[in-house]
C-alpha positions in Angstrom: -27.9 -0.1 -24.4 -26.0 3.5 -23.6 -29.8 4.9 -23.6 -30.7 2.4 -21.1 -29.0 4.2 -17.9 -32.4 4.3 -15.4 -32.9 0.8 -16.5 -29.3 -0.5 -15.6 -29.1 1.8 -12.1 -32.4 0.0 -10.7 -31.3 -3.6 -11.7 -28.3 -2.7 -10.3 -29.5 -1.5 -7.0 -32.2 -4.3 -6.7 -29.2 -6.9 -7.3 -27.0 -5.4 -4.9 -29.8 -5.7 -2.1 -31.1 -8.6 -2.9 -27.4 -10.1 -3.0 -27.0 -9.2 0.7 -29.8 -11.4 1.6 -29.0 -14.0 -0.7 -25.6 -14.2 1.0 -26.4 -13.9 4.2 -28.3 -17.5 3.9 -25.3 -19.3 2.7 -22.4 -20.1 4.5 -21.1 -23.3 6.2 -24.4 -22.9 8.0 -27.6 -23.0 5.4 -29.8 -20.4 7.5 -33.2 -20.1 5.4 -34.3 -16.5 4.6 -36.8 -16.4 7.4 -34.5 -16.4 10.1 -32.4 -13.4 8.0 -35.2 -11.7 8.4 -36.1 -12.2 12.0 -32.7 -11.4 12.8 -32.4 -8.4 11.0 -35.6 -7.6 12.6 -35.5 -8.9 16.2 -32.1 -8.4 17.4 -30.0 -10.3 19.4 -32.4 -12.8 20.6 -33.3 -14.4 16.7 -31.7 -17.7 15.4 -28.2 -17.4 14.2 -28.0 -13.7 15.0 -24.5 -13.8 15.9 -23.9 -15.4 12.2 -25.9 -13.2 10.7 -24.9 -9.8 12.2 -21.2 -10.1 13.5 -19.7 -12.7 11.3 -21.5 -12.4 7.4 -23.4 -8.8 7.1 -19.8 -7.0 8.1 -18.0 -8.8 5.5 -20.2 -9.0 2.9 -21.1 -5.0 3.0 -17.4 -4.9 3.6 -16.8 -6.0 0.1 -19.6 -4.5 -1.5 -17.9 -0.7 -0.2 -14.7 -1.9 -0.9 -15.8 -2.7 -4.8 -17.9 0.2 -5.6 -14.7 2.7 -3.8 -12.0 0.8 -6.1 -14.4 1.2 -9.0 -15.2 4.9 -8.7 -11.2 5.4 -7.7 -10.7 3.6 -11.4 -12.8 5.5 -13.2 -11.2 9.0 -12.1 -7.9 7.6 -12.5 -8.7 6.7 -16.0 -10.1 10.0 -16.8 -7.7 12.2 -15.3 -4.4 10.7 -16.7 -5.8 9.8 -19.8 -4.6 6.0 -19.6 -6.8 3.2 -20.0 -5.0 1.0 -18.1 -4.9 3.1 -15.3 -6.3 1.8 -12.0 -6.3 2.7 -8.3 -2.7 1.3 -8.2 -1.3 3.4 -10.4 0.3 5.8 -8.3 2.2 3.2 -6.4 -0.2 3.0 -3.2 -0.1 -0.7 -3.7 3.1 -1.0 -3.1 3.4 1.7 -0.5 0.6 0.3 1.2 1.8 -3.1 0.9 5.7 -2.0 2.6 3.3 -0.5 5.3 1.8 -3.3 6.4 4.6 -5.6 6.1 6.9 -3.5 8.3 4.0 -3.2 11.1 3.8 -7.3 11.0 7.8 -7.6 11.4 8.0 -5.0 14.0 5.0 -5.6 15.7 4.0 -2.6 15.9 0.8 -2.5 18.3 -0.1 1.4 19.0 -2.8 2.0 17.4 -4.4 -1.6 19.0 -5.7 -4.0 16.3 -5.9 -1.3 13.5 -2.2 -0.9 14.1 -1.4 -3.1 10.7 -4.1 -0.8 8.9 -3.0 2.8 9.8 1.0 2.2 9.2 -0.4 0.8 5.6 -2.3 3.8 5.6 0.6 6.1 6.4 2.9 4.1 3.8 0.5 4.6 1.0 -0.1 8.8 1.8 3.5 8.9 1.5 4.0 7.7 -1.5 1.3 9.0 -3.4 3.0 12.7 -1.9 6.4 11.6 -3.1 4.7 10.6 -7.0 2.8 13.8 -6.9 6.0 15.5 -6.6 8.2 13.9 -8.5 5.4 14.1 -11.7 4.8 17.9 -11.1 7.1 20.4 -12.8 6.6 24.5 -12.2 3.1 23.7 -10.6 1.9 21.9 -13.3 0.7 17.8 -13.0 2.1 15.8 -16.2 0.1 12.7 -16.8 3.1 10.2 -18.0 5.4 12.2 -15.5 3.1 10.9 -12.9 2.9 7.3 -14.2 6.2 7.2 -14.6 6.6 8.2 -11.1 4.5 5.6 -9.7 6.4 2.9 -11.4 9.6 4.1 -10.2 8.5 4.6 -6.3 6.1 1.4 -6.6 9.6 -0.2 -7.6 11.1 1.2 -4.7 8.7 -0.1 -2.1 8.4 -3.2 -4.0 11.9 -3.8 -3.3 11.5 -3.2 0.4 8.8 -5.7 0.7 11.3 -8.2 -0.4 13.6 -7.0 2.2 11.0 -7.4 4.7 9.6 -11.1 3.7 13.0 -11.8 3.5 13.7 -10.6 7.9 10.5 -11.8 8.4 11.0 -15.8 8.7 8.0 -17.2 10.1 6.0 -14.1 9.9 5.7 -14.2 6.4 3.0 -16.0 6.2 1.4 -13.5 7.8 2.6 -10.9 5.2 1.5 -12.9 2.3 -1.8 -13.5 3.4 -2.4 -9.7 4.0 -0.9 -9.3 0.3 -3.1 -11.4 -1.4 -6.4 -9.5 0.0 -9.4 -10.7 2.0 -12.8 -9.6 3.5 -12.1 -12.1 6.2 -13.1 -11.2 10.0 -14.1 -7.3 9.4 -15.6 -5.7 11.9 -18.9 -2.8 11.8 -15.7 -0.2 12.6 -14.5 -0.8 9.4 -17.7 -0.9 7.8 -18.6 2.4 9.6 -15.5 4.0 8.1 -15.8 2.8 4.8 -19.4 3.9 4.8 -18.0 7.7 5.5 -15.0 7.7 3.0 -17.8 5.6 0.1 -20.3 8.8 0.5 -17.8 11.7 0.8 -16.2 9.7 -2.5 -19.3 9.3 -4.4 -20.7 12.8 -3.6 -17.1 14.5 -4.9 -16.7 12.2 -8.1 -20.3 13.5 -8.8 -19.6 16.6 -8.3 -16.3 17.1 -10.3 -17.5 14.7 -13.0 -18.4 17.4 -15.2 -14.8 18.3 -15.1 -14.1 15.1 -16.2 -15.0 14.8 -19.3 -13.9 18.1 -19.9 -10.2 17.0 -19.5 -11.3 14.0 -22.1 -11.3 16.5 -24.5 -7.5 17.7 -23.9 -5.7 20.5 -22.8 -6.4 23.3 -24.9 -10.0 22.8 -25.0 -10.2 22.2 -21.5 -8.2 25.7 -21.1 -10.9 27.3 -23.1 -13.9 26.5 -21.2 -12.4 27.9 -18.0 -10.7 25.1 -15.9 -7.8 24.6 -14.8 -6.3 21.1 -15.7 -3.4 20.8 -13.5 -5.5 22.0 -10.7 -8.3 19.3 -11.2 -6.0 16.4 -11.9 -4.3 17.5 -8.8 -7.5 17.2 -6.6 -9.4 14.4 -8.2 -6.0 12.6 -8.0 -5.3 13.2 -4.3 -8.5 12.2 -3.2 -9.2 8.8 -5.3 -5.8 8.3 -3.9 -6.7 8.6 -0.3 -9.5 6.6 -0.9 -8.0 3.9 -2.3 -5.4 3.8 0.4 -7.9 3.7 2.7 -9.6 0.7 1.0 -6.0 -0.9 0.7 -5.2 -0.6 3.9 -8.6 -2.0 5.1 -8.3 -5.6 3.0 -5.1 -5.7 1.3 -4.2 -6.0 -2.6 -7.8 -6.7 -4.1 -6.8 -6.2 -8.1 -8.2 -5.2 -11.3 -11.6 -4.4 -10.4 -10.6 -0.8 -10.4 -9.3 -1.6 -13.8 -12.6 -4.2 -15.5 -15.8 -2.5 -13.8 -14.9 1.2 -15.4 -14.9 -0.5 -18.8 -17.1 -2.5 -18.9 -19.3 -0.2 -18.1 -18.1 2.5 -20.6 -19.2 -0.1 -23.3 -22.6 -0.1 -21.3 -23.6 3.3 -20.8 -21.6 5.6 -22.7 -18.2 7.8 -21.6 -20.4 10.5 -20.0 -18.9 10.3 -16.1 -21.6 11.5 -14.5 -23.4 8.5 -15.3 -20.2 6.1 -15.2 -19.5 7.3 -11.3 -23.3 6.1 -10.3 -22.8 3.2 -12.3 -19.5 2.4 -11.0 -20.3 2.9 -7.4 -23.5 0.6 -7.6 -21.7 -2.1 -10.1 -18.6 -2.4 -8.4 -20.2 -3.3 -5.1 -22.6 -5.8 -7.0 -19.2 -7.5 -8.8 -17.2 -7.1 -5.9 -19.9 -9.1 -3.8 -20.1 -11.5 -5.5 -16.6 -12.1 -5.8 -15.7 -12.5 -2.7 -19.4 -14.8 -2.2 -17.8 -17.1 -4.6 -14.7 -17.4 -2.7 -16.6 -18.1 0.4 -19.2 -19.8 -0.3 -18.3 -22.0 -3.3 -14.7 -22.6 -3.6 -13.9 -25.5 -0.6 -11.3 -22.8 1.2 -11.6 -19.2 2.1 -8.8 -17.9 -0.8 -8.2 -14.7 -0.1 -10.4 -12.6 -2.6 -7.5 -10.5 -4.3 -6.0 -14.2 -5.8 -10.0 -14.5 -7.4 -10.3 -11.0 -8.8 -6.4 -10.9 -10.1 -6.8 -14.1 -11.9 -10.4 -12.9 -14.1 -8.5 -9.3 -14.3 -5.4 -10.2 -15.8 -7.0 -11.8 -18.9 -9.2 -8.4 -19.5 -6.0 -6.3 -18.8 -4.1 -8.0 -21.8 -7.2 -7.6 -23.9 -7.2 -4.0 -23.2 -3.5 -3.5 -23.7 -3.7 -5.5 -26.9 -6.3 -3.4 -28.1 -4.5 -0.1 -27.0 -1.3 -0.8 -29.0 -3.0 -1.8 -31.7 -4.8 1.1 -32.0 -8.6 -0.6 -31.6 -11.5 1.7 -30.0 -11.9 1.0 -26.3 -14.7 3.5 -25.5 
């Protein structure tokens, strides 16, 4: 199967569009694949274009960017600090993130209009990935357990301000909770637009610093040796999957593990070369991620948000992992 990467990219592109269609029809309202094509077509005067185009095609590509950004973001962050069970959280920009956004709900804070809750998570998560970076980094070089380390210890910090918050909250912490948990609910074609931007200048730099990557699989001397510098990479390909996860964090909430399961899984798929694993990610992750949150809003009889879905298949793949990484087993 690890020769087979043309023949899993195309099934995983044609899924990915078919998917949109596919989803597009179901709903509340059954709206037969005719009229998702008329509307796509005609515009505003076609059946159900409201449904189609404001309400359903913004969340559902919503999801698919947010999936295939957490899954790239994964992969890097597996590959540069040499953890597998590293993920886009790993730094602590969950919990940053997470502080953010509660303390813009209890406040109320409304300046930057309805993306208010957004930026300050945004802000929140910046700041502590700058805080871990420092606190991992000694005499300008990056230490990968120093920076794990680090995230644990700030993601503790913020963790424990959350608390504070739901606890001054009172009746807002629903509010909180909900935004914790992660959904695709009510997106807009801003947010799609912005995610669009960060999902291509992400995929084009993974792609192009994936070489890199598996040079730093092979360890620090050898990586030395043929001319790059690993503190300086790690640095880079660290900030940036870091941004970019904030940025998808602080579009939808929490939405775990599939930073952690899609770079995997498709390791066993296609090999430990990243330059095919970053394509493979970015088109997989959307197609998982899909159809995820599809699931949650099509099949299950309430809209749960989609981070409850994607934590509760995670988990179980995360303790397989760990269990095969203390014991020693082969996970590549």
């Amino acid at each position: 199967m690890k020769k087979h990467f043309k023949l899993w990219t195309t099934i995983g592109i044609i899924l990915l569009i078919l998917s949109i269609f596919f989803y597009l029809q179901m709903g509340y309202i059954k709206i037969p694949l005719k009229e998702v094509v008329e509307s796509i077509k005609g515009g505003e005067g076609a059946p159900n274009w409201y449904i189609i185009h404001e309400v359903r095609l913004p969340r559902i590509l919503t999801s698919i960017l947010i999936g295939s950004i957490l899954s790239m973001c994964g992969l890097v962050f597996q590959g540069v600090l040499l953890n597998p069970l590293a993920d886009p959280y790993t730094l602590g920009i969950s919990s940053g993130a997470s502080f953010g956004a509660a303390l813009a709900i209890v406040l109320n804070i409304t300046i930057f209009g309805i993306f208010s809750t957004h930026i300050v998570s945004f802000i929140f998560a910046i700041l502590c990935l700058t805080v871990v970076i420092q606190m991992g980094s000694f005499e300008r070089k990056m230490n990968p357990t120093s920076i794990i380390l680090g995230g644990i210890i700030i993601g503790a910090f913020f963790s424990a301000g959350l608390s504070f918050l739901k606890y001054l909250a009172d009746e807002g912490v629903g509010a909180i909770i909900f935004w914790l948990l992660g959904s695709f609910t009510g997106k807009s074609w801003m947010e799609v637009g912005i995610l669009s931007a960060v999902w291509v200048f992400g995929f084009i730099f993974f792609c192009y610093y994936a070489e890199d990557l598996n040079i730093l699989a092979l360890g620090e001397k050898s990586a030395i040796s043929l001319g790059i510098n690993p503190s300086k990479i790690r640095r880079i390909l660290l900030v940036v999957s870091s941004i970019l996860s904030a940025v998808a964090v602080s579009t939808c909430g929490i939405i775990g593990f599939v930073g952690l399961v899609v770079p995997h899984l498709l390791r066993f798929i296609l090999g430990t070369d990243n330059k095919k694993l970053v394509i493979g990610c970015a088109i997989w992750g959307g197609v998982i991620m899909g159809a995820a949150d599809n699931v949650v809003r099509v099949v299950l009889p309430n809209d749960i948000p989609v981070g409850v879905i994607t934590s509760l298949l995670g988990a179980p793949f995360f303790a397989l992992i760990f269990r095969k990484k203390m014991g020693g087993g082969s996970l590549r």
